[in-house]
C-alpha positions as CSV (number, residue, x, y, z in Angstrom):
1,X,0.0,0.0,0.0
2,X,1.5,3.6,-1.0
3,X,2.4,5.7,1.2
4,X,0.9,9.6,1.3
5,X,3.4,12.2,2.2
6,X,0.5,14.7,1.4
7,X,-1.3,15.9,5.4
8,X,-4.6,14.3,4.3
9,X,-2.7,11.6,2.8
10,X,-1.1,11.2,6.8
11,X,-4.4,11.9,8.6
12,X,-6.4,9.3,6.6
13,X,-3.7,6.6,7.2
14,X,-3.1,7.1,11.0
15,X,-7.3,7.1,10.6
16,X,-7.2,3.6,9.4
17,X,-4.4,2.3,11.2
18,X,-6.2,3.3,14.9
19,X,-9.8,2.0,13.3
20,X,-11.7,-1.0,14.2
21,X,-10.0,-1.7,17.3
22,X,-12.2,-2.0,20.6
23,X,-12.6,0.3,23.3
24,X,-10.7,-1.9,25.9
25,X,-7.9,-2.3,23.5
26,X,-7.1,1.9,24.0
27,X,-7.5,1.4,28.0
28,X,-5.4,-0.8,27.4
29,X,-3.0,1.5,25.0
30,X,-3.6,3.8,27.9
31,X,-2.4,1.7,30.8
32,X,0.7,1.1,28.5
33,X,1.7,4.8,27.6
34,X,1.1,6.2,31.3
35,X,3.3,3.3,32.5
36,X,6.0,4.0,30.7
37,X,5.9,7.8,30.5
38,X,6.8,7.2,34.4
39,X,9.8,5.2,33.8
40,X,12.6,6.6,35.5
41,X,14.1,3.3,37.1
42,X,16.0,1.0,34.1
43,X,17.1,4.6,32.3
44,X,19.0,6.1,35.6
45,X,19.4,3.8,38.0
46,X,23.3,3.6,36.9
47,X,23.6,7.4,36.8
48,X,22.1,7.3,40.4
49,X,24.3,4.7,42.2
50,X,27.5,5.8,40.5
51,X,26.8,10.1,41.1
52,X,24.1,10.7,43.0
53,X,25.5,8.0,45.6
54,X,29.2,7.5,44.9
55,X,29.2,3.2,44.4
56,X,31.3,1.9,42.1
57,X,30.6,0.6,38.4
58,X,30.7,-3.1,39.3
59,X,28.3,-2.6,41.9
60,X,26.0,-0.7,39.6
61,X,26.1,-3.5,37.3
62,X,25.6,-6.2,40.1
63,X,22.9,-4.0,40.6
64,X,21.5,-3.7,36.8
65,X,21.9,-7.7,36.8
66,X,19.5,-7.6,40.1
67,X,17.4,-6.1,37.9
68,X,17.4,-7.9,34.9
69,X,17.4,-11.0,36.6
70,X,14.4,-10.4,38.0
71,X,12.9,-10.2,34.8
72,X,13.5,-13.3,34.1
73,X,12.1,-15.2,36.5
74,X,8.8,-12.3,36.6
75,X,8.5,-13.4,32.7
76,X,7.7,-17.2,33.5
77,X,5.9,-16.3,36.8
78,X,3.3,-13.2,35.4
79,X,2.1,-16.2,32.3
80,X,1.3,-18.6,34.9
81,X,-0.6,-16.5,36.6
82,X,-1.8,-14.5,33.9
83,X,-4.0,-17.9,33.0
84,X,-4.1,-18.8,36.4
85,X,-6.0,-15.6,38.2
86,X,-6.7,-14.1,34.7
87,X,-5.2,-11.2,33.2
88,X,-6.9,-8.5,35.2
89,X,-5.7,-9.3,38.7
90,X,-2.2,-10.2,37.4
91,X,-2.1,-6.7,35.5
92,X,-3.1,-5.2,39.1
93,X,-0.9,-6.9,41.3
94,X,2.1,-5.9,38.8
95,X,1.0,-2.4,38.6
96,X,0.9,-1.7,42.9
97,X,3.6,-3.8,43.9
98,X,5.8,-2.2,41.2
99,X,4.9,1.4,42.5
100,X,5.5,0.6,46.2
101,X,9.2,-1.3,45.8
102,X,10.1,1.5,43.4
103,X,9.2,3.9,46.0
104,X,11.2,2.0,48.7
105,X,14.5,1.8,46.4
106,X,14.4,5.5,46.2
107,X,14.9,5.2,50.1
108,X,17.0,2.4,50.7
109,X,20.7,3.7,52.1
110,X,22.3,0.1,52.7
111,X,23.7,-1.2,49.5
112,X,22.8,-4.7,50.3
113,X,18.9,-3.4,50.5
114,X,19.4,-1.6,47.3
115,X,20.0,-5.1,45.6
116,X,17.5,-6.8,47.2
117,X,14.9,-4.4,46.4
118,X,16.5,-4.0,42.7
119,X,15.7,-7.3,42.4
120,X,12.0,-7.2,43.6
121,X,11.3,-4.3,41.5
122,X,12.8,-6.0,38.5
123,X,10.4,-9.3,39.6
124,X,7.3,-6.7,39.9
125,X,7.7,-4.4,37.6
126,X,8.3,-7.0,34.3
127,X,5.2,-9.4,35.8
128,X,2.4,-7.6,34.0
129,X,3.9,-7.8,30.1
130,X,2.7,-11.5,29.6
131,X,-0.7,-10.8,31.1
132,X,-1.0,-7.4,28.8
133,X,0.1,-9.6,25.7
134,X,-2.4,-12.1,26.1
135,X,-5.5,-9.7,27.1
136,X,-4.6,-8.2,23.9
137,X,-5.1,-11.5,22.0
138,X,-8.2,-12.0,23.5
139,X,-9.8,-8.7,23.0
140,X,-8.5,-7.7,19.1
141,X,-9.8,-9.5,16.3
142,X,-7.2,-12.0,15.1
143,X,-6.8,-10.3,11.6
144,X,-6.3,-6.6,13.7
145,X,-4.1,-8.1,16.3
146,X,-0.5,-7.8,14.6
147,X,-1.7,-3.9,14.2
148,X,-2.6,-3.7,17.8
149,X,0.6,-4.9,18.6
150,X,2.3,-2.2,16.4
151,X,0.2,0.4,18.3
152,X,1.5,-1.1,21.4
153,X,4.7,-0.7,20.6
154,X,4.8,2.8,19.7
155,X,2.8,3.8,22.9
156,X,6.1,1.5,24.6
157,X,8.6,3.9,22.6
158,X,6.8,7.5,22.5
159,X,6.4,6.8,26.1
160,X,10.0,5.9,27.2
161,X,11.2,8.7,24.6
162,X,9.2,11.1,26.8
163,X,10.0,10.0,29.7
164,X,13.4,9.7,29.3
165,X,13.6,13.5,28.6
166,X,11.4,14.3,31.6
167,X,13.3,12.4,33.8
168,X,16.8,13.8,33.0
169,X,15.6,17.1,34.1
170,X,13.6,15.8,37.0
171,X,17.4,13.9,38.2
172,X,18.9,17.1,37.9
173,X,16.5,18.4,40.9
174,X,16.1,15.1,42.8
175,X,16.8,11.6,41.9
176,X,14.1,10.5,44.8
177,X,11.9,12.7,43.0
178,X,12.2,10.3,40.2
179,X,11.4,7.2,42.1
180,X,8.4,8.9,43.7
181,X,7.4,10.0,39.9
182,X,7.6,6.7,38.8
183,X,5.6,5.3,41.7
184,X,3.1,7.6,41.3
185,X,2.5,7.1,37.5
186,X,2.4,3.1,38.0
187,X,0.0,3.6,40.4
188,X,-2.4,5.5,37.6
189,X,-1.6,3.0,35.7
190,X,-3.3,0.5,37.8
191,X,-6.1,2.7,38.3
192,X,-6.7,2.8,35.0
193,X,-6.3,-1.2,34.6
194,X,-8.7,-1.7,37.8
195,X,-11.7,1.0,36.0
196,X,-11.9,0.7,32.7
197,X,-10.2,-3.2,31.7
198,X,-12.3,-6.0,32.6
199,X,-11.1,-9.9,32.7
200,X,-10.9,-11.5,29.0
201,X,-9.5,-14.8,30.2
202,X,-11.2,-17.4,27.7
203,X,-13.1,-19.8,30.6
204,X,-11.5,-23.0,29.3
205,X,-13.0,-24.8,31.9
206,X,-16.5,-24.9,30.8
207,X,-17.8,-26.4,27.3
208,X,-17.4,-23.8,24.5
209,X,-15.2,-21.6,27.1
210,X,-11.8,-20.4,25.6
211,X,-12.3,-21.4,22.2
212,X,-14.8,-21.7,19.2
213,X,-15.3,-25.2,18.9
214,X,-14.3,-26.6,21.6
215,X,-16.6,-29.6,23.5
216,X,-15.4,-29.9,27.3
217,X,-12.9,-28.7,29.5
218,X,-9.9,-28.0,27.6
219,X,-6.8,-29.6,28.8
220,X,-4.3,-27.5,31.2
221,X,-0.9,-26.3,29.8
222,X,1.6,-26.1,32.1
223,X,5.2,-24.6,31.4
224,X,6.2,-28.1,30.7
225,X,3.7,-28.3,28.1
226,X,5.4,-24.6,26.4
227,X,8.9,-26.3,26.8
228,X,7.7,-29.7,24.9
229,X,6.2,-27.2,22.2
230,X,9.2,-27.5,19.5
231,X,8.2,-25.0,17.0
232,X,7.1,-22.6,19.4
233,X,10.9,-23.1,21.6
234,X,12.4,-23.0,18.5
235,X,10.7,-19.8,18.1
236,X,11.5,-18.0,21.3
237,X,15.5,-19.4,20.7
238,X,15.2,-17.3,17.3
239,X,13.7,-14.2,19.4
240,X,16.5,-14.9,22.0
241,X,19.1,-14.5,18.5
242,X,17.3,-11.0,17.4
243,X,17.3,-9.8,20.9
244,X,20.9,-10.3,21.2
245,X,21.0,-7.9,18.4
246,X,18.9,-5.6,18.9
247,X,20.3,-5.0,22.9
248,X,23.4,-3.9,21.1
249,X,21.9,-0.6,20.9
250,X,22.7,-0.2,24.5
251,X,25.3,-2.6,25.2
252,X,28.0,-2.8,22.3
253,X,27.5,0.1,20.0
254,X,28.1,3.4,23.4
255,X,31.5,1.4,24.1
256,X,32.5,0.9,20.5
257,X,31.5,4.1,19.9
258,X,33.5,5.9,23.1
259,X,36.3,3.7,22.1
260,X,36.8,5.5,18.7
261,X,36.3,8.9,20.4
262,X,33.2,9.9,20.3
263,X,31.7,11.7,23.1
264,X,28.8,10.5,25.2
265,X,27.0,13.4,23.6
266,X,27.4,12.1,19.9
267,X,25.9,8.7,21.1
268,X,23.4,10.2,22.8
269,X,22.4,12.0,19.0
270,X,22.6,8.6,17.7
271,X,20.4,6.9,20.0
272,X,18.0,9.4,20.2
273,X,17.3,8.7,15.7
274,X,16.1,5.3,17.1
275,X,13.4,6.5,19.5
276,X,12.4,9.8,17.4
277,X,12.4,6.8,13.8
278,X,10.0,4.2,15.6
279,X,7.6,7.6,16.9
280,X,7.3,8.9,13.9
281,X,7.5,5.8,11.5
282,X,6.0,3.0,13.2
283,X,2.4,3.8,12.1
284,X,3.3,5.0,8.4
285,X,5.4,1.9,8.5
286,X,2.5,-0.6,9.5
287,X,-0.1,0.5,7.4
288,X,2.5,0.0,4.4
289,X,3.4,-3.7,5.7
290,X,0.2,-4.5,7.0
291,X,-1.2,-7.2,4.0
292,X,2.7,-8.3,3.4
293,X,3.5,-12.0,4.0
294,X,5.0,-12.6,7.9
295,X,7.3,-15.1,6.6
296,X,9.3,-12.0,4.2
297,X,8.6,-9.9,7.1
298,X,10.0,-11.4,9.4
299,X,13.1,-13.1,7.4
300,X,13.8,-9.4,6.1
301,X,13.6,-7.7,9.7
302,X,16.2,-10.4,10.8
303,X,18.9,-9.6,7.6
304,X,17.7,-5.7,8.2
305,X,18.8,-6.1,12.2
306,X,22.1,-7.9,11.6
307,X,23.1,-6.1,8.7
308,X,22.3,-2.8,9.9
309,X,23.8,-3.6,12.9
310,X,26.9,-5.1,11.0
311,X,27.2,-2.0,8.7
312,X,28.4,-0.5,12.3
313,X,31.9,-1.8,11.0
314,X,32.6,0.6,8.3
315,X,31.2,3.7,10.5
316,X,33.5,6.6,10.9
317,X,31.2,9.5,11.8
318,X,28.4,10.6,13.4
319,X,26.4,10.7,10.3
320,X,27.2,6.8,9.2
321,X,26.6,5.7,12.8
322,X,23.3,7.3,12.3
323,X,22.6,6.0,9.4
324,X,23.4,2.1,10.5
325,X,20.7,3.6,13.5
326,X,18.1,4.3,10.5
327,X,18.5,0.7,9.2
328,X,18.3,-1.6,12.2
329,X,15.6,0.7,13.2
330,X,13.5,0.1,10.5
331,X,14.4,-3.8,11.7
332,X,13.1,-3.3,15.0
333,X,9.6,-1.4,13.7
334,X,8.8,-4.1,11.4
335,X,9.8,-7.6,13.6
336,X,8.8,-6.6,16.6
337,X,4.6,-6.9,15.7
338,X,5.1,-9.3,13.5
339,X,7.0,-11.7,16.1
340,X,4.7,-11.0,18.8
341,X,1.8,-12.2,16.4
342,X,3.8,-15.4,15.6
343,X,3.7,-15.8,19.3
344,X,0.4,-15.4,19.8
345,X,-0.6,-17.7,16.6
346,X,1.2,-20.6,18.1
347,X,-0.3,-20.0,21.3
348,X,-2.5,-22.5,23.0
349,X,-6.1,-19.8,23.7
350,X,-5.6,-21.1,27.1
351,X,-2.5,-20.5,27.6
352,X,-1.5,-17.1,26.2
353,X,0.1,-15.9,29.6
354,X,2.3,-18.6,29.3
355,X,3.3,-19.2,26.0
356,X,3.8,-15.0,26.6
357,X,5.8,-15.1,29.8
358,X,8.3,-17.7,27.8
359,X,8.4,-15.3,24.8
360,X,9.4,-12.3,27.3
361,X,11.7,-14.4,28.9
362,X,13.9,-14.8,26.0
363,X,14.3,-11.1,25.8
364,X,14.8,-11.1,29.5
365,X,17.8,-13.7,29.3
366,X,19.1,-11.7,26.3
367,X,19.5,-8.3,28.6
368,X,21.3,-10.5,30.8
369,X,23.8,-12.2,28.0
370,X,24.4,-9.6,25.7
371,X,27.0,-7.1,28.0
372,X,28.8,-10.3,29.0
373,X,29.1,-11.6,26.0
374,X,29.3,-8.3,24.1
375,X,32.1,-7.1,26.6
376,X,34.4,-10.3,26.0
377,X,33.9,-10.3,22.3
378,X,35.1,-6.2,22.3
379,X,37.8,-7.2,24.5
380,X,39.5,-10.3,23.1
381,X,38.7,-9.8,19.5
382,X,37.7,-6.1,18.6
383,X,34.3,-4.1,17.4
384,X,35.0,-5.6,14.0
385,X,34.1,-9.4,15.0
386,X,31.3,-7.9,17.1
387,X,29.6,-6.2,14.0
388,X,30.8,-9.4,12.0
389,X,28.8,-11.4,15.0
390,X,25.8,-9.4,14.4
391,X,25.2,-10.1,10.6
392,X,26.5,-13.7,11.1
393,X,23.3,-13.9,14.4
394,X,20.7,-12.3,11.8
395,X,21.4,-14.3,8.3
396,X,20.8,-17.3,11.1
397,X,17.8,-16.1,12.7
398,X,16.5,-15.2,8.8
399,X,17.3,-18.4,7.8
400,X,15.8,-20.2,10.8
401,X,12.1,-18.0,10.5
402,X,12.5,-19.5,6.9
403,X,12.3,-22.6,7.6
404,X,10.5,-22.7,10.7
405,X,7.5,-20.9,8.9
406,X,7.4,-22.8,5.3
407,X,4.9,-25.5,6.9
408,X,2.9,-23.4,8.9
409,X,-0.4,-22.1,7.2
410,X,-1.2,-18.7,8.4
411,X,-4.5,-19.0,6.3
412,X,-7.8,-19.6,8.3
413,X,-11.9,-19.9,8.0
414,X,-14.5,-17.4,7.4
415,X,-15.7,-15.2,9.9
416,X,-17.8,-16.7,12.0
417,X,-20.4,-15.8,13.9
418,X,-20.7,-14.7,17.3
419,X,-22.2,-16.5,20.5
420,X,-22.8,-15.0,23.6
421,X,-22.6,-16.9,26.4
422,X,-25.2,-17.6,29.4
423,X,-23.3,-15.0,31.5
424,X,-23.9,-12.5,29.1
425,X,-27.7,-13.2,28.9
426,X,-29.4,-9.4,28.7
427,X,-26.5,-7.4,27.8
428,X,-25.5,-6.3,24.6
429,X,-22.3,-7.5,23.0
430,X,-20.0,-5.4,22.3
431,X,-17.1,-8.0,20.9
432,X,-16.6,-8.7,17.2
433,X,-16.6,-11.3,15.2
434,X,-13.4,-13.1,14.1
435,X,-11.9,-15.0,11.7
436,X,-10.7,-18.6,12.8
437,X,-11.6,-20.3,16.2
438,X,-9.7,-17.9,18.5
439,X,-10.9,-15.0,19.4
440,X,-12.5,-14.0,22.5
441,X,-14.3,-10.6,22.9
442,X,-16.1,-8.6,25.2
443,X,-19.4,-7.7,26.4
444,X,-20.9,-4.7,28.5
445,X,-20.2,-7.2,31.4
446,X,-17.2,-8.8,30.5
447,X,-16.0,-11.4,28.6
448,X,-18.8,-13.2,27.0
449,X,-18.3,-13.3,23.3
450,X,-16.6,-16.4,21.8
451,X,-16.4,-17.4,18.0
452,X,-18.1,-20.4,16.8
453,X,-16.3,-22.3,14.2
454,X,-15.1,-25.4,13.1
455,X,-12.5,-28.1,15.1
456,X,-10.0,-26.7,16.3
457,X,-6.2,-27.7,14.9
458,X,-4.7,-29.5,17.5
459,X,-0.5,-29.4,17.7
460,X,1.0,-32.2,17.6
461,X,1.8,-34.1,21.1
462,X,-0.7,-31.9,22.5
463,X,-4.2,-33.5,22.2
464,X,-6.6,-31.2,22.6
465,X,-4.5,-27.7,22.8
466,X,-6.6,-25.6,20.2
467,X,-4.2,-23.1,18.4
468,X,-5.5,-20.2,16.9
469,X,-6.2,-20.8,13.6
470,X,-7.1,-17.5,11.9
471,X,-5.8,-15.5,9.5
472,X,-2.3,-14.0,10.4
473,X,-0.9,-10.7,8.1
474,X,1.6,-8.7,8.5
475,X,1.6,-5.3,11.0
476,X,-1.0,-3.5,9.5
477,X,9.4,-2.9,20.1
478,X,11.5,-2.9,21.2
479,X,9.6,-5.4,22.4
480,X,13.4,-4.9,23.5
481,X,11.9,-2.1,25.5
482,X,8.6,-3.7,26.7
């Protein structure tokens, strides 16, 4: 689809990339883009141990690992309980505990303290992303849901581009003041989740809950049930390859940059064209990609990542640096919808949250491997074999969505149409219609809309696991950054 450089050109597009999507999906939106326009935590917490209160750089990054670590285990932790309690009361739990151990690390004097609560704020704060994931399966159409990712995504980046901003002058006056900031927004943000979002956990426990089709109780899926799933691992190892990349951004290209003399300013231009390119072209770019195959998409996102990334090699100013920025960039705002679609299309309806929580993990385990391993491959070897690395990591990860994509069939049903449910009896419906067995809406009351369809495909050493089967196109983050 052509792209309009004309003003009406730009307003009808950004009107038909935001239309069609349901009211809970922009709480939603919402919850996202006030959380992270309080984020003060992940961007200064080094600045704030190091000068504000004089530790060392190890310790900072003993502490950043705290963090990150934390992350990881939240990841698999917030999907269980995502289909466990349901979305809703994993979404709230994540949002006040979050805004109370952020608030108590901004007074915590013993260092010890300030990596123990590192940790729990790192555990709290990254517990809500599966849950957020899989409501937005269940409430978005299954042919709009790779574009409601997108829009997710840019809320993620316009928010932590504006906060990021705010909070440098906000340090400047008090770095508590941050941590109270940040507590204070998270808090909104769970207001917001508690008021407006109601639970869209598909009931798979009663006939017909959780999917169209479906006759019975539908089996449980455990994380031993995600770990036995080979093309979905093989999927999250692939995302765990890209992320590597990608957290390059922040990890290998500021010290191969300050090691060929370029000030902290310069990188600071530079990383700023990332944040200011997905703002500005991540809607423009969806719209254009949005009816494009997934399996180019996301085979070209991996080559455009570890090329662009590789290109880094040959830099010698400010301007070429910026210009490898532009291309990886363009990487990042065309994989990261997609992927997350892939994610949800081999999900289980039943067990979004944890099918999601292992997906976010291999981003979470990524943040943790890429400044070791980045750090020993500058050291021993040299940016060049880092750069190398990077286009070596994305021909693989191209070559591996290749593969792992050519049997799958992204191509589903008719729409079908809609049943409400005896809990919804005397309410109007306000969830659509989708296409395939999968998606789950809702109604004045909650969720009470389910598709009816056909049998469901069942994976293979699963029996009874219904996948959703619908139709899967192209967008219509960083996740790194979610």
């Amino acid at each position: 689809m052509p792209l309009s450089l004309s003003p009406a050109g730009a307003g009808r597009a950004v009107r038909e990339s935001v239309a069609g999507l349901p009211r809970a999906f922009w709480w939603l939106w919402t919850s996202t883009l006030v959380n992270r326009l309080g984020a003060f935590v992940a961007t200064f917490m080094a600045l704030y141990l190091t000068v504000e209160r004089g530790y060392s750089a190890s310790y900072a990054g003993l502490v950043a690992s705290l963090y990150g670590l934390g992350g990881v285990v939240a990841s698999l932790a917030g999907g269980v309980l995502a289909d466990r309690l349901g979305r809703r009361p994993t979404m709230l739990v994540a949002q006040v505990a979050p805004a109370f151990a952020v608030a108590l690390l901004g007074l915590m004097q013993n260092p010890v303290a300030i990596a123990a609560v590192a940790f729990c704020v790192g555990v709290a704060s990254s517990a809500s992303r599966p849950a957020v994931q899989a409501m937005m399966a269940d409430i978005v159409r299954p042919e709009d849901r790779v574009r409601a990712f997108s829009l997710n995504y840019w809320a993620i980046n316009l928010g932590f581009a504006v906060s990021s901003a705010l909070a440098g002058f906000v340090a400047q006056y008090s770095y508590r003041a941050g941590f109270f900031g940040e507590a204070a927004m998270t808090l909104a943000c769970a207001v917001v989740v508690f008021v407006k979002l109601p639970e869209s956990k598909p009931d798979a426990g009663r006939p017909g809950g959780g999917d169209a089709g479906t006759v019975g109780a539908a089996p449980p899926v455990s994380l031993l049930t995600v770990v036995r799933d080979g093309r979905f691992m093989s999927v999250v190892g692939l995302s765990f390859v890209v992320a590597l990349i990608f957290q390059q951004s922040s990890v290998g290209l500021p010290v191969a940059m300050g090691e060929a003399g370029f000030s902290s300013a310069q990188f600071g231009i530079a990383a700023a064209a990332n944040g200011l390119l997905v703002v500005a072209l991540q809607i423009p770019v969806t719209r254009f990609i949005q009816h494009r195959d997934p399996r180019r998409l996301l085979v070209v996102s991996s080559l455009l990542a570890g090329y662009g990334f590789g290109l880094t090699m040959f830099a010698g100013s400010l301007g070429t640096y910026v210009l490898t920025v532009c291309v990886w960039t363009l990487a990042e705002i065309v994989n990261a919808p997609t992927q997350t679609g892939l994610v949800v299309r081999l999900s289980p309806v039943h067990g979004r949250g944890r099918y999601q929580g292992m997906y976010a993990m291999s981003w979470s385990v990524s943040a943790l491997v890429a400044p070791v391993l980045s750090g020993t491959v500058l050291d021993g070897l040299g940016a060049r074999w880092l750069w190398g690395g990077c286009a070596v990591l994305g021909t693989a990860a191209a070559l591996g969505y290749g593969l792992l994509t050519r049997g799958l069939s992204w191509e589903g049903g008719a729409p079908a149409p809609a049943v409400v449910s005896p809990s919804a009896s005397g309410s109007s419906a306000t969830g659509s219609t989708a296409t395939g067995p999968s998606a789950t809406g809702l109604s004045a009351t909650g969720p009470s809309v389910t598709a009816a369809a056909g049998p469901p495909e069942t994976a293979p050493g699963q029996p009874g696991c219904e996948r959703d089967t619908s139709v899967v196109r192209g967008p219509a983050s960083k996740v790194p950054r979610q």
